[in-house]
C-alpha positions, 0 to 999 in steps of 0.5 A: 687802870686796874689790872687783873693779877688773878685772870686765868684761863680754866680748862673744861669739865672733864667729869665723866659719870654713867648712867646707872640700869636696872639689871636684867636679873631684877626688875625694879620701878623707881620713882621719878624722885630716884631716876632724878637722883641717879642722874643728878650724879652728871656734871652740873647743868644749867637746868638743875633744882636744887632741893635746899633745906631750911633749918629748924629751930631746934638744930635738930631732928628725931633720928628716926625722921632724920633715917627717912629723910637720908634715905629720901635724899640718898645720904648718909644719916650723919651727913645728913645730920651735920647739915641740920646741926648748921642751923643754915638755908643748904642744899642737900641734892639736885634733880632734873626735872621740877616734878622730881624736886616736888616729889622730894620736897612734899615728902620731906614735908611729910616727915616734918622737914620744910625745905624750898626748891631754887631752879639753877638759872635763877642764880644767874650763873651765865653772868660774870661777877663785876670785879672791883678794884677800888672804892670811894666813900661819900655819905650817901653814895658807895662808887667802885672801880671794876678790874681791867678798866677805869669804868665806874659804877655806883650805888647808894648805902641803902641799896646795898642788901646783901654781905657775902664773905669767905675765903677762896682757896687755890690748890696746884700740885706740879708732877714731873716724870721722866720716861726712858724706854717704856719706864716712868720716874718722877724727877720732880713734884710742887704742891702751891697752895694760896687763899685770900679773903673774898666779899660780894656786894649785892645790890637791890637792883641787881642779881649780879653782885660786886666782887672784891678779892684782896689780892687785887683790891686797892685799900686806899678808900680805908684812909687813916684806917688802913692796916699794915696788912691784907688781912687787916685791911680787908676786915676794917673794909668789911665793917665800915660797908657793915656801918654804913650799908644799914639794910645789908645782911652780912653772911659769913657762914661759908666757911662752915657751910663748905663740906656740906656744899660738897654734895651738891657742889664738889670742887673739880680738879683740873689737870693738864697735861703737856710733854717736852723732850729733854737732852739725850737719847731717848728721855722726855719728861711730863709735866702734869699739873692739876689745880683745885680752887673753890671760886665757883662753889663760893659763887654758887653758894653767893647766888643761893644766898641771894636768891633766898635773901630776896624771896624771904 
């Protein structure tokens, strides 16, 4: 059976935002596009459009037109203009409503800038990656073990259609603090950092991709192939699914995409809290850990990959 080392319980969204008012002093009307935008600064919702650019062929636009459009999405024009430079399907806000995001895109257009609308619910993110944790090759038939169980699932080379690859990336900074009569004092603190590489597997029949993380993959499929290291073995896995799955697109554009996807889709850090008393008068310490990892704006930036894959 494979075990999950990975399997950690996340703690809820704790991200706090206001509304924002027009001030009693002025009065202001604001298009539907704007209202949206001002409440897209609200934690992430599963009713949310996405307004994703696409690129031009050039990797550029006149400054001018490249002013407007900032001002249209509300960013700044470098920003903006480090997105186009990417030459890559991103997205560049959210609205709440579907008329908001037809606001945004018509008027993008207007300015000679095409980009599409993806509605969050078609990235299908209520649904759990599968896990995998081992494979076995045949000529035709690529068949995966998931994570926790000896359930199998298979599929053929040419229903493989998407590659999505990067790296995940784990933050844990550990305080502790001493009070003692009303006064705090950190007597300790731990900054863990871990990454690991990361491959979903998409296949035609499916909107729920394959995952495999390298830490708790079993390389053996790799056969006289294997590497002496995680590393090694994880890129030599990634090129025999790219030989043998001909009809897959291989994405490896994550890594460059990561800053922009902060806009729409910015890591959350999470923190806990937890109090214990320690020996002598008056002491407790508090231990306050908070952990930042990218899991979920990787699997977002997956799913988008995906959506735009199957409606090019």
């Amino acid at each position: 059976m494979c075990k999950d080392p990975v399997a950690t319980a996340r703690g809820s969204d704790t991200k706090q935002a206001h509304r924002i008012m027009p001030g009693e002093e002025e009065e202001k009307q604001i298009t539907t596009a704007e209202a949206d935008l001002i409440a897209s600064s609200l934690p992430l919702k599963g009713n949310d459009y996405y307004i994703v650019l696409l690129p031009t062929p050039e990797g550029h636009v006149e400054e001018p037109i490249l002013t407007e459009a900032a001002k249209l999405l509300q960013l700044k024009t470098a920003v903006l203009s480090r997105i186009v430079a990417l030459r890559q399907p991103l997205p560049a806000t959210r609205t709440t409503t579907v008329e908001a995001a037809r606001e945004i895109t018509e008027a993008l257009r207007a300015l000679g800038i095409e980009s599409t609308t993806v509605p969050s619910h078609e990235l299908h993110l209520e649904e759990s990656s599968k896990k995998i944790c081992a494979f076995e090759f045949s000529d035709e038939v690529l068949t995966a073990t998931l994570v926790g169980s000896n359930a199998r699932v298979s599929a053929g080379w040419d229903e493989l259609i998407l590659l999505v690859t990067g790296r995940l990336v784990l933050s844990r900074i550990e305080v502790e603090e001493r009070r003692r009569r009303g006064r705090k004092q950190t007597v300790n603190s731990r900054h863990l950092s871990a990454d690991e590489s990361v491959l979903d597997v998409y296949l035609a029949a499916s909107e729920v991709n394959w995952r495999i993380r390298a830490s708790s993959f079993d390389f053996s499929c790799l056969g006289s192939g294997r590497s002496v290291t995680t590393f090694g073995n994880f890129r030599v896995l990634m090129n025999v699914l790219r030989e043998r799955a001909t009809k897959a697109q291989f994405d490896d554009s994550y890594g460059q995409a990561r800053s922009a996807l902060e806009i729409v889709w910015p890591l959350e850090p999470q923190t806990r809290i937890g109090d214990w008393r320690r020996g002598g008068a008056g002491k407790v310490d508090t231990a306050t850990v908070t952990t930042t990892d990218n899991e979920d704006q990787f699997t977002r930036y997956s799913r988008l990959r995906h959506y735009l894959r199957t409606r090019a």
